[in-house]
GUNU-410704 format. One record per residue (C-alpha): y, z, x. Coordinates in steps of 0.05 Angstrom, whole numbers, padded with zeros to 5 digits, always signed. Layout:
N
YZX/...
***
This chain:
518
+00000+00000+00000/+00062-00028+00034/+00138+00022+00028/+00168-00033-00012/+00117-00033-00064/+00118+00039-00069/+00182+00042-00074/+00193-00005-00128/+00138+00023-00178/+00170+00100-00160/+00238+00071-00189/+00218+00028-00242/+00166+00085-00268/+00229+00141-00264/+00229+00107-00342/+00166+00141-00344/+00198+00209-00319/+00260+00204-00375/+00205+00188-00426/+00178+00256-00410/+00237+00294-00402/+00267+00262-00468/+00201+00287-00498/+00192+00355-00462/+00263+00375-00468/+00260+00383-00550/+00211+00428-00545/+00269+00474-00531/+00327+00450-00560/+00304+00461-00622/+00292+00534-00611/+00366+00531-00612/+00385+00470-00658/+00341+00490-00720/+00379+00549-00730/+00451+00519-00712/+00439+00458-00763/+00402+00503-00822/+00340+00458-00817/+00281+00456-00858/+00211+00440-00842/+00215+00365-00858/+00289+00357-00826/+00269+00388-00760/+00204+00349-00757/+00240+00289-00766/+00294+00310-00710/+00237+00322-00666/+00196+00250-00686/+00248+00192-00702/+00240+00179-00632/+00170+00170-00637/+00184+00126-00704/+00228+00084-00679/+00189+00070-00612/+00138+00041-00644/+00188-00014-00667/+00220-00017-00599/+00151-00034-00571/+00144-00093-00621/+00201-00127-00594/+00206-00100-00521/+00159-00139-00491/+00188-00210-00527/+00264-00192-00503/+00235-00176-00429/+00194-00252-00430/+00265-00284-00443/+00314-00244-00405/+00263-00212-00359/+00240-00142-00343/+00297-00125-00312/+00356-00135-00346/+00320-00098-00402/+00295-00023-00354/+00373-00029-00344/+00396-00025-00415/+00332+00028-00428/+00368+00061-00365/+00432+00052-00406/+00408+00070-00472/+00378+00134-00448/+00448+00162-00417/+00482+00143-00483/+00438+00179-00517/+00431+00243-00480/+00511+00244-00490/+00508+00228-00567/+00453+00282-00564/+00492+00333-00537/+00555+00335-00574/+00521+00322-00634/+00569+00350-00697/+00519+00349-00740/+00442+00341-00760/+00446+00256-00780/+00492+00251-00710/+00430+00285-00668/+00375+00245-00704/+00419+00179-00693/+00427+00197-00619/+00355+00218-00608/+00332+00138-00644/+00380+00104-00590/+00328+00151-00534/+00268+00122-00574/+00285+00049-00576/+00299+00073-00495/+00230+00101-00480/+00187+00047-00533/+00204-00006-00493/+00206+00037-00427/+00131+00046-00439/+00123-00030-00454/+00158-00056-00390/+00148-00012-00338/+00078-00012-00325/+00080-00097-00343/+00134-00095-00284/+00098-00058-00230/+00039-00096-00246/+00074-00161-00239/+00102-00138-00155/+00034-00105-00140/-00017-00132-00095/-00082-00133-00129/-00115-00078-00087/-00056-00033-00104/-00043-00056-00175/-00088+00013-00208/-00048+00058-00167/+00023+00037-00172/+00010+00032-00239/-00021+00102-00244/+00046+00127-00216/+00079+00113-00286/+00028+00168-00319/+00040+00218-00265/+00120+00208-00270/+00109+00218-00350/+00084+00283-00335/+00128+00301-00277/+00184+00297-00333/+00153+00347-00379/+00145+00392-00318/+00223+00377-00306/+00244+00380-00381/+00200+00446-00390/+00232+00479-00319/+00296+00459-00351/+00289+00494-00413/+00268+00555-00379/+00334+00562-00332/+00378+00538-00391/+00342+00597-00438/+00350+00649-00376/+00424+00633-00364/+00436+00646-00444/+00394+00705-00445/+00418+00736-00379/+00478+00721-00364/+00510+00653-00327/+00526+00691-00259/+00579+00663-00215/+00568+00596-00220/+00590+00586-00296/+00644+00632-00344/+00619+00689-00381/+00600+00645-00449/+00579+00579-00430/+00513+00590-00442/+00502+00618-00517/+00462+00596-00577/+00509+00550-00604/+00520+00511-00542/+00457+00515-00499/+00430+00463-00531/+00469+00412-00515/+00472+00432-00445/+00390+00422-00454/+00400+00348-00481/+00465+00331-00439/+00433+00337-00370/+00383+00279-00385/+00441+00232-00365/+00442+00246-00295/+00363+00226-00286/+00386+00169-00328/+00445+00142-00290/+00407+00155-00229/+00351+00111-00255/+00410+00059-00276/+00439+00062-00203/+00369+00052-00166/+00348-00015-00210/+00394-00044-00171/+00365-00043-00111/+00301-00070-00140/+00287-00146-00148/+00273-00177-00206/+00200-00194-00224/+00165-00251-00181/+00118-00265-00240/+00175-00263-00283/+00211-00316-00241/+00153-00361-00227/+00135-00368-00303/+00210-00383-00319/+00214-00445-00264/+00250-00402-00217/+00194-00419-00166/+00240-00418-00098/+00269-00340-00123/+00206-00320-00144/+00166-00336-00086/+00230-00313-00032/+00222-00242-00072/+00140-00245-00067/+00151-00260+00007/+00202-00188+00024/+00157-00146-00020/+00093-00168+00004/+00101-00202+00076/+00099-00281+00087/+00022-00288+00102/+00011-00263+00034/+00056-00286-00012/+00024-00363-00014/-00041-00322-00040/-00005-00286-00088/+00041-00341-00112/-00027-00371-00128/-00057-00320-00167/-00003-00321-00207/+00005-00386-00227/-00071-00387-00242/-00053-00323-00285/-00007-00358-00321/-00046-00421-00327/-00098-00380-00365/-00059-00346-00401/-00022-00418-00436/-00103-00433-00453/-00102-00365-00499/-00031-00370-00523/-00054-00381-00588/-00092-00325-00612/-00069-00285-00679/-00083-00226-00707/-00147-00251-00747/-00181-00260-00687/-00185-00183-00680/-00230-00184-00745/-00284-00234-00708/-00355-00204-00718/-00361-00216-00656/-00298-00158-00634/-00319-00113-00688/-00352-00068-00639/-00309-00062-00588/-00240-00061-00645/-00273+00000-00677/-00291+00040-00610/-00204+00021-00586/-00181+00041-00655/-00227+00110-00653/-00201+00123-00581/-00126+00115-00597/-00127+00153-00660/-00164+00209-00630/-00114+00213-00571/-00063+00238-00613/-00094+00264-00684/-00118+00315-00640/-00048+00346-00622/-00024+00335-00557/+00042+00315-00590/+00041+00373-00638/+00032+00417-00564/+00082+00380-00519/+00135+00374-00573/+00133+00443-00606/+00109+00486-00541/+00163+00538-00544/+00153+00541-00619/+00072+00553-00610/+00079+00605-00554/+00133+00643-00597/+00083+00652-00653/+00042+00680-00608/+00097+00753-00599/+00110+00736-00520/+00190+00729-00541/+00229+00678-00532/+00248+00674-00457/+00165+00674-00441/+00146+00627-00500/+00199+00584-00451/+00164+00601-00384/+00091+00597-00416/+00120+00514-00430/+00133+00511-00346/+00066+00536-00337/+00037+00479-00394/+00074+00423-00362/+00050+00446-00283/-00025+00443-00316/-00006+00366-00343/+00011+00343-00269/-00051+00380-00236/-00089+00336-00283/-00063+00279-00289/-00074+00272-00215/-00144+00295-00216/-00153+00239-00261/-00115+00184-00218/-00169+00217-00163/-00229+00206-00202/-00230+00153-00254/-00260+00099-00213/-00311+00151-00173/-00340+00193-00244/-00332+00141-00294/-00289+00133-00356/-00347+00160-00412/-00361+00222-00378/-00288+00242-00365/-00279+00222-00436/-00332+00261-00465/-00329+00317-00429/-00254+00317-00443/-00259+00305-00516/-00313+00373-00523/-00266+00415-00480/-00210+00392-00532/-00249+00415-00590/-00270+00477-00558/-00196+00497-00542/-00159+00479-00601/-00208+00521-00641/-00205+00578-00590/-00125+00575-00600/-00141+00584-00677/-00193+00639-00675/-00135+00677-00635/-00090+00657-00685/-00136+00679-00739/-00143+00745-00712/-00060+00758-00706/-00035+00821-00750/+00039+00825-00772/+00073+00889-00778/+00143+00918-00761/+00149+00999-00751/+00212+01036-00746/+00207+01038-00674/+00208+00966-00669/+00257+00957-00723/+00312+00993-00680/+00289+00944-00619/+00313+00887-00660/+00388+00869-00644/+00444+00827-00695/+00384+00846-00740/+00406+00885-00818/+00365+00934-00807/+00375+00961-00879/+00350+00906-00904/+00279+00906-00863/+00270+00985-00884/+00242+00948-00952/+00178+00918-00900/+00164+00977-00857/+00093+00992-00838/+00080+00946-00885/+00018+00903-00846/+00005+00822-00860/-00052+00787-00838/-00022+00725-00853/+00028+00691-00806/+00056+00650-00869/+00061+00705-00919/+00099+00746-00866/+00143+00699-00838/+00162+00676-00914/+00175+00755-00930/+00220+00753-00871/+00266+00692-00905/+00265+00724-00967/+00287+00791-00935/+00330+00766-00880/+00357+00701-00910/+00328+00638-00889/+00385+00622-00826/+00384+00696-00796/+00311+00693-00791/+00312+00635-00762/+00360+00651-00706/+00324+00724-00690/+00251+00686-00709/+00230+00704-00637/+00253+00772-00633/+00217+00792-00691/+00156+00764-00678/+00154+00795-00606/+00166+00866-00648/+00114+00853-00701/+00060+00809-00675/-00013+00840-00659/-00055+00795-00620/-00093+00770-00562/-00041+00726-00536/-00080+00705-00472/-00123+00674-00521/-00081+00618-00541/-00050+00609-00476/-00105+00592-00449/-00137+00550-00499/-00066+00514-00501/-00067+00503-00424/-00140+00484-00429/-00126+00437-00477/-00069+00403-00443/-00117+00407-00372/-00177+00373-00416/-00125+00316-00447/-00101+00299-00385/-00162+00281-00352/-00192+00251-00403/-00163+00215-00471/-00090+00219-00429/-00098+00165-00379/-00169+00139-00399/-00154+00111-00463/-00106+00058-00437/-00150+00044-00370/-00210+00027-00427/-00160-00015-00471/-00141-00054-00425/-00219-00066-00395/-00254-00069-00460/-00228-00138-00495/-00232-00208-00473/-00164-00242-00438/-00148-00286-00497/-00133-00227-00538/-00125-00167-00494/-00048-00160-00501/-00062-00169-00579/-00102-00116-00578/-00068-00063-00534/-00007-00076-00570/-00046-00064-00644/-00079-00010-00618/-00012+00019-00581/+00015+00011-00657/-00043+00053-00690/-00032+00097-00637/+00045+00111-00640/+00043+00114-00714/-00012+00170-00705/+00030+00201-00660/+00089+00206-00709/+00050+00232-00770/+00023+00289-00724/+00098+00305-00689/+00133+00306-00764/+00077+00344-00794/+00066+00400-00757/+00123+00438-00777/+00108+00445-00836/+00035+00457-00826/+00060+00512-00790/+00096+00541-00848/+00051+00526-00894/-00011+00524-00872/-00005+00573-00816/-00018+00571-00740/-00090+00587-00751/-00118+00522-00805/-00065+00477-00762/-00110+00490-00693/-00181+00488-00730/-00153+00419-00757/-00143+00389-00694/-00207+00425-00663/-00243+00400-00723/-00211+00325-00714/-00237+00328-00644/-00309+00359-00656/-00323+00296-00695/-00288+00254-00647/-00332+00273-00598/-00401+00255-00638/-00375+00192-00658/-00354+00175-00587/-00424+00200-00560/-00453+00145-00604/-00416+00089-00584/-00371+00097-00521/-00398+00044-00462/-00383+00052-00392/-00334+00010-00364/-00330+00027-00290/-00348-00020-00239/-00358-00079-00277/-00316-00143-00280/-00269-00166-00338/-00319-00217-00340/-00388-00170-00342/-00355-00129-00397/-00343-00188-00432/-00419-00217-00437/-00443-00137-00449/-00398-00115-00515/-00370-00184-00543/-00433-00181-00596/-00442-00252-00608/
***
C-alpha cells in the first residue's frame, strides 16, 4: 500500500468519520434538547431519524449526480452540507429549525456513504482495494468514539463547572446543546479543506473521455510502471459494465436470484431490526434508565463507542482468515444473547423514591413527590408516567436522570455489559460483513442493483427502528423493547444457519456458478 493511496482513502473516508459523529453526537444532545423543545415521543424520534429518512433518498440520487459531475465535486458539497448543517443545528430556535438542519446532515451522510467507498475503490490498486476501503468502516466508528468523547466533556463542563477556559455559564442546559451539534463544523471544514488536495477519480475521468487526466492522475498515485495495467483494467471494467447496463429491477425477481435476493434481504433487515440504531442513537438515554445518572450514562457512551473501534478492527483483521458465516453466526447468537440479557436486567429494575433520596434531588418540588414516597413500582413505564403526572411532563423531563439515579434498583452491570457485548458482537459480525457478502453474493450485471435495493431495505429498517424506540421505551418499557430485538435476532440466527453460504476465497466468478440456481 503506497502513502498516496493511503492518504487519499484517510481523507475521502473522514465522510465516514462525520457520518459517525453526526450520528453519535444526538445521542446526547437530546438529553438536553428534548426537554428545551417540550418534545414528545414521536417528535424526538423524528429529531433523532429524519436523517436517517432522508438518507435513504440521498442515496437514490447520490450515486447518479457523482456519474455526471464526478465524485468529487459532490464529497465537497457533502463536506459543505455537513458544516451548514451543524451551524443550522446549533442555533436552532425551534424544534422544525433543528429537524430541517439535521435533513441538510442526512442528504450529507446518504450520499457520503454512497460515494466514498465507490471513490476509494476507483484510486486503489487491486491488492489494496479491501483495505482502503475497510478504512471507511473504521472511520465510521472512530466518529462515534469522537461524537461520544464529545458528549462526555460537553456534559462535564455543564455539570462541573467551565474552569478557566470559558465564563461561568456557557455551559448550561439550555445552551450545551448546541455547543454539542456546533463543533461538527470544524471536522467538516477540515474535511472541505483536505478534498482539495486530493485528485479527482481516474475511473471517473477515463469513463468520461478524459483519458490524458485520468491516466496523468493513475500515473502520481500509483507510479508509471503501473498505471498502463491499471488504465487497462479499467477500461475492461467499464467495457463490462456497458454489456450489463441494461438490467432493471425485474431481473432481481429471476428464479434463478431468488436464493441469493432472500438470503441479502434477510441479512440487511436483520442488521438493523435488531437495534444497533436504537443503541448508538439513544445510548445516553438507555444507560440513564439504567440509575447511573446522567454524567455516567454519558461516560458509559465513551466506553460503547471504544468497544465499536476494538471491533471493527478485529473484523478488518479477520474476515478473509475465519470466514464471513462463522463471524456472522457467531455474531448474530452473541446478539441475541445480549439484547435479552439487557432485558432480563431490565426486567428485574424496582422503582422507588424514599425521603432520603427525595432531599438528594435538586430544582425538584419536593412537596409534590411526598404524594409517591416509599411507594415501590416494578414497572419502569408506570413509574416514569407517575412521575409526569406528579412533576408535570417538562420538569420531569429536565430532572429525568436525577430521579432515576435516586429511585432506580437494579443490577446495572447487567445491561452495560450486555449493551457493550452487543455493540462488540455487531461489529464483528452483521457491521462490516453484511456489505462484504452484498457485494460478493450477486452476479456483475446486477450487483449495484442489488446493493443499492438492499441498501434501501436496509435504511428504511433502520429508520422505523431509530423513530420507534422512543416510544417503545415509554410505552412498552425498557424491558419488552430488548426481548424484541433479542427475540428478532434469535430467529435471525436459525434462519441464517439454514441458508447462509460461505463466501470466502472464492472468485466473483465461483460464487456465481455455486448460488445463481439455474
Amino acid at each position: 500500500m503506497n502513502l498516496r493511496s493511503f492518504f487519499i482513502a484517510l481523507t475521502v473516508s473522514l465522510g465516514g468519520f462525520l457520518f459517525g459523529f453526526d450520528a453519535g453526537i444526538i445521542s446526547g444532545v437530546m438529553e438536553y434538547a428534548g426537554p428545551y423543545f417540550q418534545l414528545d415521543d414521536v417528535q424526538t424520534g423524528w429529531a433523532v431519524s429524519c436523517t436517517v429518512f432522508i438518507a435513504m433518498f440521498a442515496m437514490l440520487v447520490a450515486g447518479k449526480l457523482s456519474d455526471r459531475f464526478g465524485r468529487k465535486p459532490v464529497l465537497l458539497a457533502v463536506a459543505f452540507l455537513y458544516a451548514i448543517s451543524a451551524i443550522l443545528s446549533a442555533s436552532a430556535g425551534s424544534y422544525e429549525m433543528l429537524y430541517i438542519a439535521r435533513m441538510i446532515g442526512g442528504v450529507a451522510f446518504g450520499a457520503a456513504l454512497v460515494i466514498a467507498p465507490t471513490y476509494i475503490a476507483e484510486i486503489a490498486g487491486a491488492k489494496d482495494r479491501g483495505k482502503l476501503v475497510s478504512i471507511q468502516q473504521l472511520n465510521i466508528v472512530l466518529g462515534f468514539f469522537a461524537a461520544f468523547l464529545s458528549n462526555y466533556l460537553f456534559n462535564h463542563l455543564t455539570t462541573e463547572g467551565a474552569g478557566i477556559f470559558f465564563q461561568s455559564g456557557t455551559f448550561d442546559d439550555e445552551t450545551v446543546w448546541r455547543w454539542m451539534l456546533g463543533v461538527e463544523a470544524l471536522p467538516a471544514l477540515l474535511y472541505f479543506g483536505c478534498l482539495f488536495l486530493v485528485p479527482r477519480s481516474p475511473r471517473w475521468l477515463l469513463a468520461n473521455g478524459r483519458e490524458t487526466e485520468g491516466e496523468r492522475v493513475l500515473a502520481k498515485i500509483h507510479g508509471p510502471e503501473n498505471a498502463q495495467s491499471e488504465s487497462a483494467d479499467i477500461r475492461k471494467s467499464l467495457s463490462e459494465e456497458r454489456l450489463v447496463a441494461g438490467s432493471s429491477i425485474s431481473d432481481l425477481f429471476l428464479p434463478a436470484l431468488r436464493f441469493i435476493l432472500i438470503i441479502g434481504i434477510v441479512i440487511g433487515i436483520l442488521q438493523q431490526a435488531t437495534g444497533i440504531n436504537a443503541v448508538y442513537f439513544y445510548a445516553t438515554q438507555i444507560f440513564k434508565q439504567t440509575g447511573v445518572g446522567v454524567d455516567n450514562a454519558f461516560l458509559q457512551g465513551v466506553l460503547l463507542s471504544l468497544t465499536s473501534v476494538v471491533f471493527a478492527t478485529i473484523a478488518i483483521l479477520t474476515i478473509d482468515r475465519i470466514g464471513r458465516r462463522p463471524l456472522l453466526l457467531v455474531g448474530i447468537a452473541g446478539i441475541a444473547v445480549c439484547m435479552l440479557l439487557c432485558g432480563f436486567g431490565f426486567q428485574g429494575a424496582t422503582y422507588q423514591l424514599t425521603p432520603e433520596k427525595i432531599a438528594t434531588l435538586e430544582g425538584v418540588d419536593m412537596t409534590k413527590l411526598s404524594a409517591v414516597e416509599n411507594k415501590t413500582f416494578t414497572s419502569d413505564v408506570d413509574f416514569k408516567n407517575t412521575m409526569r403526572e406528579t412533576l408535570g411532563t417538562e420538569a420531569y423531563g429536565k430532572q429525568e436522570g436525577a430521579i432515576l439515579e435516586a429511585a432506580t434498583n437494579m443490577n446495572a452491570t447487567i445491561v452495560l455489559v450486555g449493551i457493550l457485548g452487543f455493540i462488540a458482537c455487531f461489529n464483528f459480525s452483521l457491521g462490516p460483513v453484511m456489505w462484504v457478502m452484498l457485494s460478493e453474493m450477486y452476479p456483475n450485471r446486477i450487483r449495484g442493483l442489488a446493493i443499492g435495493s438492499i441498501g434501501l431495505i436496509n435504511s428504511f429498517t433502520a429508520w422505523i427502528v431509530t423513530q420507534a424506540f422512543p416510544w417503545e421505551l415509554s410505552n412498552l418499557g425498557a424491558a419488552p423493547s430488548f426481548f424484541i430485538f433479542g427475540g428478532i435476532a434469535l430467529v435471525g440466527f436459525f434462519i441464517l444457519f439454514r441458508i447462509l453460504p460461505e463466501t470466502k476465497g472464492k472468485t466473483l466468478e465461483q460464487l456465481e456458478a455455486d448460488l445463481v440456481r439455474t
